[in-house]
C-alpha positions as CSV (number, residue, x, y, z in Angstrom):
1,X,9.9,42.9,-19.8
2,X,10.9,40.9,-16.6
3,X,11.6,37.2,-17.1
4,X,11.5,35.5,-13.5
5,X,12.2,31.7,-12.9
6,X,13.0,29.7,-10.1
7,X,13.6,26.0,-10.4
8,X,14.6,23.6,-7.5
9,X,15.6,20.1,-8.4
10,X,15.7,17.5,-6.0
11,X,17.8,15.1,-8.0
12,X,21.3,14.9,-8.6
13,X,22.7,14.8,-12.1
14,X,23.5,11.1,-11.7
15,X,19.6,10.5,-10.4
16,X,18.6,12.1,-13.4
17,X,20.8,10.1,-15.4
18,X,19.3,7.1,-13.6
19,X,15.6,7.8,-14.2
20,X,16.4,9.1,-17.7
21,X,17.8,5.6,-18.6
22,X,15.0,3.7,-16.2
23,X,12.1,6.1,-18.5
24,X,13.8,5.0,-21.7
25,X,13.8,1.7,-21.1
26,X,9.8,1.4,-20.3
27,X,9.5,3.6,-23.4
28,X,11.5,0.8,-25.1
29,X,8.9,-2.1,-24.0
30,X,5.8,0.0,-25.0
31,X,7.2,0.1,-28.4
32,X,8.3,4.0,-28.2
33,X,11.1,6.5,-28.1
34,X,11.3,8.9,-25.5
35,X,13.8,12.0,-25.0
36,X,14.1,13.1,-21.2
37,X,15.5,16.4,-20.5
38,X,15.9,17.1,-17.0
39,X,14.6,21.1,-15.7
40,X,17.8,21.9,-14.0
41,X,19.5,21.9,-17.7
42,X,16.8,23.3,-19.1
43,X,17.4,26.1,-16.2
44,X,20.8,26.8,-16.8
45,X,20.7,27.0,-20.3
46,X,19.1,30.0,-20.0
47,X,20.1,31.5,-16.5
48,X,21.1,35.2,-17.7
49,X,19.6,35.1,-20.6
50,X,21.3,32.1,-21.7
51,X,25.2,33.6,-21.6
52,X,26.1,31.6,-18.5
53,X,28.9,29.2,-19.2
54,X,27.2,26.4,-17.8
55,X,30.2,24.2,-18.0
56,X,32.3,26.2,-16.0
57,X,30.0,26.5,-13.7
58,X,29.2,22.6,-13.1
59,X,32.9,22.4,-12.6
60,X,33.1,24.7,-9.9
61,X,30.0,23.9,-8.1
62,X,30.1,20.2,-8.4
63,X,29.2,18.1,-11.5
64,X,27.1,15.6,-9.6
65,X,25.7,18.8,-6.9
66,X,21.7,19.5,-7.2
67,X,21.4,23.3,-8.0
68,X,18.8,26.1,-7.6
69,X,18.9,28.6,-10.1
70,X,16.5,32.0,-9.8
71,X,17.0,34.3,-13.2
72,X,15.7,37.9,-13.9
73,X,16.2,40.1,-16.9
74,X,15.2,43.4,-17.8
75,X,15.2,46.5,-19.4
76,X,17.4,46.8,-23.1
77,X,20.7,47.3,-24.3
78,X,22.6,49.4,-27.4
79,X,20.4,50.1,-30.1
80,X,17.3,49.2,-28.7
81,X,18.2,51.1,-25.4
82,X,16.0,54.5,-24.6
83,X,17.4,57.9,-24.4
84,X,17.7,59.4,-20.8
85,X,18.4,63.4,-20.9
86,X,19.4,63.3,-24.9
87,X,21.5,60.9,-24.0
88,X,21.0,56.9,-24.5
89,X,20.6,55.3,-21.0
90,X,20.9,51.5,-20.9
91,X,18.1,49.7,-18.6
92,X,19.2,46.2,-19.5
93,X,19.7,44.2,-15.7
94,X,20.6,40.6,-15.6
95,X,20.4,38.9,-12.3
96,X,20.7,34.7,-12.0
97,X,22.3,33.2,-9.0
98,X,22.8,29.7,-9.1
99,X,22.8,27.7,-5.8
100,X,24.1,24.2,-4.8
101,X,23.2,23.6,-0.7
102,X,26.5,21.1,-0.8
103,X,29.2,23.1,-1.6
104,X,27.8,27.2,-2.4
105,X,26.4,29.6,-4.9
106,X,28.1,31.7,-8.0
107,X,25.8,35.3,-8.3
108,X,26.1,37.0,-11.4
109,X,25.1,40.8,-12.8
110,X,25.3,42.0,-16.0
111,X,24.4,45.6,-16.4
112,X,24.3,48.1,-19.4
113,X,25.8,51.4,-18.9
114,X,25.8,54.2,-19.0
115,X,22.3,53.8,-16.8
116,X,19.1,55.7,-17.5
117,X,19.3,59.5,-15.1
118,X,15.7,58.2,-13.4
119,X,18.1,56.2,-11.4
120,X,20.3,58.1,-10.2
121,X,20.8,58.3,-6.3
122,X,18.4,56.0,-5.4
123,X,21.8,53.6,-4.2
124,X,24.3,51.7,-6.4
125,X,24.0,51.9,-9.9
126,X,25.6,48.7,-10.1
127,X,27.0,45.7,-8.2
128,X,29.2,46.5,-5.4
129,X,32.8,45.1,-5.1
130,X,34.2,44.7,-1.7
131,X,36.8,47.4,-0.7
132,X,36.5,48.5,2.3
133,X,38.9,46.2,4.6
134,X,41.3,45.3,1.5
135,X,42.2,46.8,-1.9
136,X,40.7,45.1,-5.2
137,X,43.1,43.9,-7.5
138,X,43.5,44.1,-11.6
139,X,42.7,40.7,-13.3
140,X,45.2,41.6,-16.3
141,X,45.5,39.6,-19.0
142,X,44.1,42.1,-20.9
143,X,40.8,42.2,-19.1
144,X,39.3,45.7,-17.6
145,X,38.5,44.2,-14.4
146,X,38.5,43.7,-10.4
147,X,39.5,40.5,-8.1
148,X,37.9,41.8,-4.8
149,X,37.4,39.9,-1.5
150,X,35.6,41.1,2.1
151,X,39.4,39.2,3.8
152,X,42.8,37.6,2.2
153,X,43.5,35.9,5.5
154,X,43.9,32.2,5.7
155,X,40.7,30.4,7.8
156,X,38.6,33.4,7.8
157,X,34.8,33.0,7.4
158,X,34.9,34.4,4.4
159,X,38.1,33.1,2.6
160,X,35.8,30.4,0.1
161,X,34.2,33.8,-1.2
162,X,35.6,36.1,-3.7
163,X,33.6,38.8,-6.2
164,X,35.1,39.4,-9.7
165,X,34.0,41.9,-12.0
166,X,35.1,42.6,-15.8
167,X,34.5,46.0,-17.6
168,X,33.7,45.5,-21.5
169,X,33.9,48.5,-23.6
170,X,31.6,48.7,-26.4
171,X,32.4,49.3,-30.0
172,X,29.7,51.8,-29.7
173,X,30.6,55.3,-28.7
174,X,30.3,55.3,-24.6
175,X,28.3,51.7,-24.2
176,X,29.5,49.3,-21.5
177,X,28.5,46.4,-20.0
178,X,29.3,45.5,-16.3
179,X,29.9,41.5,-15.6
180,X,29.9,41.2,-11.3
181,X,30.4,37.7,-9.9
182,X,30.6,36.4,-6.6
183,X,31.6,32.6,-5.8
184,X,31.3,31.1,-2.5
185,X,32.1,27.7,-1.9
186,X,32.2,26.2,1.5
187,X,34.4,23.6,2.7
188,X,38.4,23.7,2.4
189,X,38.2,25.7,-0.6
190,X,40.7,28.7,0.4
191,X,41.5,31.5,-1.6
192,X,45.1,31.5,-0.1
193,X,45.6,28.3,-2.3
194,X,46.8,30.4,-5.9
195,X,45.7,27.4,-8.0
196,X,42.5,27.7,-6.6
197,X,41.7,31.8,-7.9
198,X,41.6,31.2,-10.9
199,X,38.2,28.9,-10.6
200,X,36.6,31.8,-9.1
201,X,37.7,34.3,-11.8
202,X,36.8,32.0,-14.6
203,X,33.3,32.0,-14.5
204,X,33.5,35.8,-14.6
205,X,35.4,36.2,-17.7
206,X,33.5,33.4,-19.6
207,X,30.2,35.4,-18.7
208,X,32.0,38.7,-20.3
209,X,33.0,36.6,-23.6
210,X,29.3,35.2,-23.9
211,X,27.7,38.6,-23.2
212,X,30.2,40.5,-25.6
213,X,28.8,38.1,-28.4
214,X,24.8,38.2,-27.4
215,X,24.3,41.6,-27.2
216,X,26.3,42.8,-29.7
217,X,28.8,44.9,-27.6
218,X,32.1,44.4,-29.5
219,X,34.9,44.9,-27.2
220,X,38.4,44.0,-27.2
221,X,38.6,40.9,-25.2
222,X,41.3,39.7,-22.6
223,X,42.6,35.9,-22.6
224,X,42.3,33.3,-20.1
225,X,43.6,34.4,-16.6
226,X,45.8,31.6,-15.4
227,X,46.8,33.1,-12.3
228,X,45.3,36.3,-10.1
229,X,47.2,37.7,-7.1
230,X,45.3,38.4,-3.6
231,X,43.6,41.9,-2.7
232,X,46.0,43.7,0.0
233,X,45.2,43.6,3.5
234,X,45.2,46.2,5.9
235,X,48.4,45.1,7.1
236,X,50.7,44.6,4.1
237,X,52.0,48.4,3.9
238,X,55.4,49.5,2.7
239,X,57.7,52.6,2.4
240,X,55.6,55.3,0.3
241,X,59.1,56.3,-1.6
242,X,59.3,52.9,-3.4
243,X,55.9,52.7,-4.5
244,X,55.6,51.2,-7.8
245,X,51.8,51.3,-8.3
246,X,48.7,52.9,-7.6
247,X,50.7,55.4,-5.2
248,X,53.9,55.6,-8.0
249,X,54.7,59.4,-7.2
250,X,52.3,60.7,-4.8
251,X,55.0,62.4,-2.0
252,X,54.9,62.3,1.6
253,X,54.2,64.4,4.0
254,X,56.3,65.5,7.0
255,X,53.3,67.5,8.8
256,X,50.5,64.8,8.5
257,X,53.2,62.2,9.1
258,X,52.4,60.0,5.3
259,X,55.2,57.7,5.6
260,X,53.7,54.6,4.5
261,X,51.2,52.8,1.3
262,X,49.1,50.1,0.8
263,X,48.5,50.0,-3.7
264,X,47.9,47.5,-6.2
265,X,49.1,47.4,-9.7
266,X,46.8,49.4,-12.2
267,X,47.0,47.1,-15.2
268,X,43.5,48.4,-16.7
269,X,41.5,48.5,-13.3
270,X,38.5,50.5,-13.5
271,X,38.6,51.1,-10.0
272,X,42.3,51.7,-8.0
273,X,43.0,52.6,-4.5
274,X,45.8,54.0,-2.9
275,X,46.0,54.0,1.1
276,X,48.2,56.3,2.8
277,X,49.3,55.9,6.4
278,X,51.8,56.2,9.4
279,X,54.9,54.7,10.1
280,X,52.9,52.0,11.7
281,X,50.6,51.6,8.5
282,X,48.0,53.1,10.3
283,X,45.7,55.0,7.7
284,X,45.6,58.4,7.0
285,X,44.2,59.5,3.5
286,X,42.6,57.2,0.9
287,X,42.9,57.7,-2.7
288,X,40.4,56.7,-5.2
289,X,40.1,56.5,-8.9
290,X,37.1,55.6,-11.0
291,X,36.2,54.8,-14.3
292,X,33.2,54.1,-16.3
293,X,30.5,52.7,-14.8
294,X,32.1,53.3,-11.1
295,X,32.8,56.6,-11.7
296,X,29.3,56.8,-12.9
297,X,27.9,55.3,-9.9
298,X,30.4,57.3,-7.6
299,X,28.8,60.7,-9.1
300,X,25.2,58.8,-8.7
301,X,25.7,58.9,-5.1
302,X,26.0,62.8,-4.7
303,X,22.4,63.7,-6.8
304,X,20.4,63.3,-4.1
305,X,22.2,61.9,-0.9
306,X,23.9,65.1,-0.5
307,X,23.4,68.7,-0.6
308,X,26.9,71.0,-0.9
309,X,25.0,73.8,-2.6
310,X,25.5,71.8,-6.1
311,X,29.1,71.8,-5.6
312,X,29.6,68.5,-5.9
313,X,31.3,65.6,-8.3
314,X,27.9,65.4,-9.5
315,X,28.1,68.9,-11.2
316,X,31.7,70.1,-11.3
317,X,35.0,68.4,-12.4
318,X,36.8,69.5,-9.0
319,X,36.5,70.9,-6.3
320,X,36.2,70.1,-2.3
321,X,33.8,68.4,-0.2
322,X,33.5,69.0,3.5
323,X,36.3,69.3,5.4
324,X,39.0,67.2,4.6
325,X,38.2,66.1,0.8
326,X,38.4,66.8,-2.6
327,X,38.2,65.4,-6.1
328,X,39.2,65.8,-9.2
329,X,37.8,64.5,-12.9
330,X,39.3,63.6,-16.3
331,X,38.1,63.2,-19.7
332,X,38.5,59.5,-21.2
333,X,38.7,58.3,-24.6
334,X,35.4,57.4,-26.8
335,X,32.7,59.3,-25.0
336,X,33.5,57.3,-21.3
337,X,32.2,58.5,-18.6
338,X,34.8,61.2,-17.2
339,X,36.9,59.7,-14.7
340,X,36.6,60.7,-11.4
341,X,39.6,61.0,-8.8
342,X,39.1,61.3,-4.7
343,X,41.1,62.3,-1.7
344,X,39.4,61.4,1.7
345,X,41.1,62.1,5.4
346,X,40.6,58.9,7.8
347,X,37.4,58.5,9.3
348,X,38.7,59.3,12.3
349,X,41.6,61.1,13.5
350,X,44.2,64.2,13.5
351,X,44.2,64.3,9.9
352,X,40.2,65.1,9.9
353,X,40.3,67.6,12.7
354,X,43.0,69.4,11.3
355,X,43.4,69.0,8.2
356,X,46.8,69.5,5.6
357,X,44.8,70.7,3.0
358,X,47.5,71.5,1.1
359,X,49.0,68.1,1.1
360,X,45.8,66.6,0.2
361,X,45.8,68.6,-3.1
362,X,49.4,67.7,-4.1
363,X,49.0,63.8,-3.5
364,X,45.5,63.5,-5.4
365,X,47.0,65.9,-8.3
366,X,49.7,63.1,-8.5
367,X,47.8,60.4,-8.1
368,X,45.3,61.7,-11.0
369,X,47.9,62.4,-13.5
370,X,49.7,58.9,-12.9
371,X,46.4,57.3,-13.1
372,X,44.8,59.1,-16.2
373,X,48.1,58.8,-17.9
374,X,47.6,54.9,-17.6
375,X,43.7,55.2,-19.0
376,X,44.7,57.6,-21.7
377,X,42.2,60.4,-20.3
378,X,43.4,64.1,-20.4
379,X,45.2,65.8,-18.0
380,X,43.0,66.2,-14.8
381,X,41.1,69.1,-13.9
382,X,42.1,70.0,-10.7
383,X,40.9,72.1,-7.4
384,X,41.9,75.1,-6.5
385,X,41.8,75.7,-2.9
């Protein structure tokens, strides 16, 4: 069942303080007793499905700003979930965005997971996190989760908007739920400020604590994240031989000319990326690893987008794809999704025209065992050739 509202106050919460008061004082003259509840309460009570921590969220959006809140939820989670290919698929989607014209919007999606097969390349399982000009980075603290942002430069058009996403894993055998949220807040809110991050992570990991609770998932929880480092720009590369984190071991390479890394810590990331480049930091390979959900989604993408003859990370645990990639796959703990490791050649470049194939193998065979290791999956299963 889909439950859509939409509900667009044009008052303040002071001008519905003041007509709240001005109502129960005619009530008072007619000799009656009146309780005034104002709709934009009412609304976020019960935005998705009634685990958003409204609090939080008045503090980041304003606690005198007029908001528009739109909510949706579907489908079912856990016990009541359907079974998708003798397996139990998880429908349940939970969309509510709440908006406040003055200062911005927070966008939240809760999905179950593993997802229902029906679904499967028709697009992203799940809420994207931005990656492609700068790597995501781990929130800690104990949380399975992502600090992701489109730029981490000072002034850009985007620095007042940040996504965050925390991974719970289910008491049950292979259940997950996916908490995404992005905050945008205009003005000289700046994500460059580290007393500021926190505000936009908080309403992420509150979501995750209420959602834990409501629908019965049981995971282990993080604690509050005081402070959250920035995602790694294009530019802040170092020496690939003192790399201490997602690239920790992957060698060089004298022939393809890999001198250079951009990484992030692992820290319980379901998603880590390693960039290898130049002397100059310009890219060369990119390195991927994906768990849970987004390595379910990842493996989505190939069912019906591509066609390699079925060899693909859709259907195998290894192997190549086109001509300058492969991947690799682990097994994870608790019936997971398998983890799923990549090895792409720049878009463009020497690297894709002629590619060191064998230097691709070694540095994702690294990169996999470092980062299974830190999971606790199984050794990867590697390609061949």
């Amino acid at each position: 069942m889909t439950r859509l509202t939409l509900t667009r106050p044009t008052l303040t919460r002071r001008g519905v303080r003041a007509l709240a008061a001005a109502a129960v004082a005619l009530a008072a003259l007619a000799g009656a007793i009146v309780w005034f509840a104002g709709s934009e309460d009412r609304a976020l009570d019960g935005a998705c499905d009634g685990v958003l921590p409204v609090g939080d969220v008045r503090a980041v959006l304003g606690e005198d700003a007029g908001l528009e809140v739109t909510n949706r939820t579907e489908g079912a989670f856990g016990d009541k979930a359907a079974t998708s290919g003798g397996k139990r698929a998880n429908s349940l989607s939970v969309r509510c965005r709440i908006t406040a014209e003055s200062t911005g919007h927070i966008a939240v999606t809760i999905a179950g997971s593993p997802r229902p097969r029906a679904e499967y390349g028709y697009g992203e399982l799940y809420a994207a996190v931005p990656a492609s000009h700068t790597l995501p980075v781990p929130l800690g603290n104990g949380w399975s989760g992502l600090f992701a942002t489109d730029t981490a430069r000072l002034g850009d058009a985007e620095d007042g908007t940040a996504t965050t996403a925390v991974l719970l894993d289910c008491a049950r055998r292979g259940d997950s739920l996916l908490i995404t949220v992005e905050t945008a807040l205009r003005g000289t809110t700046t994500l460059d400020d580290p007393a500021v991050r926190p505000d936009f992570v908080r309403t992420a990991t509150a979501t995750a604590e209420a959602a834990n609770d409501h629908w019965g998932c049981g995971a282990r929880l993080g604690t509050p994240v005081r402070t959250v480092g920035l995602p790694v720009n294009e530019d802040e590369y170092e020496p690939l031989l003192g790399a201490k984190g997602t690239c920790t071991a992957v060698p060089t390479a004298s022939r393809s000319a890999v001198s250079t890394a951009r990484e992030t810590a692992r820290d319980r990331a379901p998603r880590e990326s390693c960039v290898l480049g130049m002397r100059d930091g310009s890219p060369l390979y990119r390195l991927e690893a994906y768990y849970g959900p987004y390595a379910e989604d990842a493996r989505s993408q190939y069912t019906r987008d591509y066609d390699y003859e079925n060899v693909t990370p859709a259907e195998k645990p290894a192997g190549r794809l086109g001509q300058s990639a492969y991947w690799a796959g682990a097994t994870c703990p608790r019936g997971a999704e398998s983890a799923l490791y990549l090895i792409r050649a720049a878009a463009d470049g020497e690297t894709r025209r002629r590619p060191d194939l064998a230097y691709e193998r070694a540095a994702l065979a690294a990169f996999a065992a470092a980062s299974a290791e830190h999971h606790g999956c199984a050794a990867p299963s590697l390609p061949k050739d």
